[in-house]
C-alpha positions as CSV (number, residue, x, y, z in Angstrom):
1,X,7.3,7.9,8.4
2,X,9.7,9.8,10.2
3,X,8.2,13.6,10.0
4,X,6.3,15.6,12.1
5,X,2.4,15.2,12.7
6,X,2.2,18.6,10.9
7,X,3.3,17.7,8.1
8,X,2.0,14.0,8.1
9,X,-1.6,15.5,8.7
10,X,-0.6,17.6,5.3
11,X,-1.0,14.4,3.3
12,X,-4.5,13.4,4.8
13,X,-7.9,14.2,3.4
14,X,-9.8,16.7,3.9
15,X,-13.0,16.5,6.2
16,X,-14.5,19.7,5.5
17,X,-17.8,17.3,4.6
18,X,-17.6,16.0,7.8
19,X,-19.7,17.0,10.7
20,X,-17.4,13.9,12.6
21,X,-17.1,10.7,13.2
22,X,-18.9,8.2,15.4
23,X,-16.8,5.0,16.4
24,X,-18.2,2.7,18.4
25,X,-16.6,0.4,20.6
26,X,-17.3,-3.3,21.3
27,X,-18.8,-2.8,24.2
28,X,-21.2,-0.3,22.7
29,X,-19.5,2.5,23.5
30,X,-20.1,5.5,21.2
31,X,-17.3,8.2,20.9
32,X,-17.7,11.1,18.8
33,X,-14.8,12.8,17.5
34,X,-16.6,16.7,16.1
35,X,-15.6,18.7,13.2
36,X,-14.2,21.5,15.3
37,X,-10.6,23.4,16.2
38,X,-9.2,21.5,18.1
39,X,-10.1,17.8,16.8
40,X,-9.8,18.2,13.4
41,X,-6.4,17.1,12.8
42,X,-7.5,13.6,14.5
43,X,-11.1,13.6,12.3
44,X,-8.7,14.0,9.6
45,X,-6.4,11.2,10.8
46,X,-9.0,8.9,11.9
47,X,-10.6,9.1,8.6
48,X,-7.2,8.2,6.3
49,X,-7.3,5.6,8.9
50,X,-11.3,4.4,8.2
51,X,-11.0,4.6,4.3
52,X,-7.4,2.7,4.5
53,X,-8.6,-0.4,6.7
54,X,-12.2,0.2,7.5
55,X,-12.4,0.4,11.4
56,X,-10.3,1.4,13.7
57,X,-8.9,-1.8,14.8
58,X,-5.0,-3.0,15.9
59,X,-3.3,-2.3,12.4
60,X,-5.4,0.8,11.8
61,X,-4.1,1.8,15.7
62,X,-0.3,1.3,15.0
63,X,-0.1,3.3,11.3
64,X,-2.5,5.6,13.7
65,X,0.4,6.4,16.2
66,X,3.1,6.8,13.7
67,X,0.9,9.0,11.8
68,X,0.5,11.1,14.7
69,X,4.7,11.6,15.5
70,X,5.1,13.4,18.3
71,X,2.1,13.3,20.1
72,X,2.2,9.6,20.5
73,X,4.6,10.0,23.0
74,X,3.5,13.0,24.6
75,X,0.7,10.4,24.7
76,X,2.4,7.7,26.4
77,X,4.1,10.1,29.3
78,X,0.4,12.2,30.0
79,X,-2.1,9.6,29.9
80,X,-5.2,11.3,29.4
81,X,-4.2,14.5,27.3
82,X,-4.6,12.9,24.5
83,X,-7.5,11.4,24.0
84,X,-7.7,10.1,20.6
85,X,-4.1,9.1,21.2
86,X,-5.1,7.1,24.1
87,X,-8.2,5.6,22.0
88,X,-5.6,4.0,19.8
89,X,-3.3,2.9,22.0
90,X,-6.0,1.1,24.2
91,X,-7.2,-0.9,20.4
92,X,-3.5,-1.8,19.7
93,X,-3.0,-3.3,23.1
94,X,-5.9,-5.1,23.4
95,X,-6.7,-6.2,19.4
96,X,-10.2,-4.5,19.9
97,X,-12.1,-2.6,17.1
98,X,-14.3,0.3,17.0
99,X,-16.4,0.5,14.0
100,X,-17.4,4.0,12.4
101,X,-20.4,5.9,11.2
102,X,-19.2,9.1,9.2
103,X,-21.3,12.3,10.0
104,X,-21.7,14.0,6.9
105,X,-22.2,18.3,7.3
106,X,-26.1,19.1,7.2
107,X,-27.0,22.5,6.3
């Protein structure tokens, strides 16, 4: 997986069902990630991820980061600006899962 998030996120699903994602840590911790500009490209990501493994835990973190390129490391120098990035990293160090409740588009 050498290519660009851009076109990495190309070969994901589509979340256009999705209102988002709720993941929830094991300390109870409940993060939402929406169905907005801005965040889609990680629903997106973080679903391929969910359907692949079934929670976001270590393995689902490391294909995660390659899946996102080069963010990852923008990740790693800017802690903080990348918060999804950051989620991930933070499972693959610590062998932690978050488990997920997809929120489906209500009309």
């Amino acid at each position: 997986m050498n290519r660009c998030f851009t076109e990495n996120l190309a070969s994901l699903p589509s979340v256009d069902h999705l209102a988002g994602i709720e993941l929830v840590g094991p300390d109870e911790t409940v993060v939402v990630i929406e169905n907005r500009p801005g965040s889609q490209g990680s629903l997106r990501l973080y679903l391929h991820l969910l359907t692949k493994f079934g929670a976001i835990n270590a393995s689902a973190a490391a294909e995660g980061l390659l899946l996102y390129a080069e963010h990852t490391q923008d990740a790693r120098q800017n802690p903080g600006k990348h918060p999804n990035i950051d989620r991930l990293l933070e499972i693959e160090a610590s062998r932690l899962a978050f488990i997920a409740r997809l929120l489906p588009v209500t009309h």
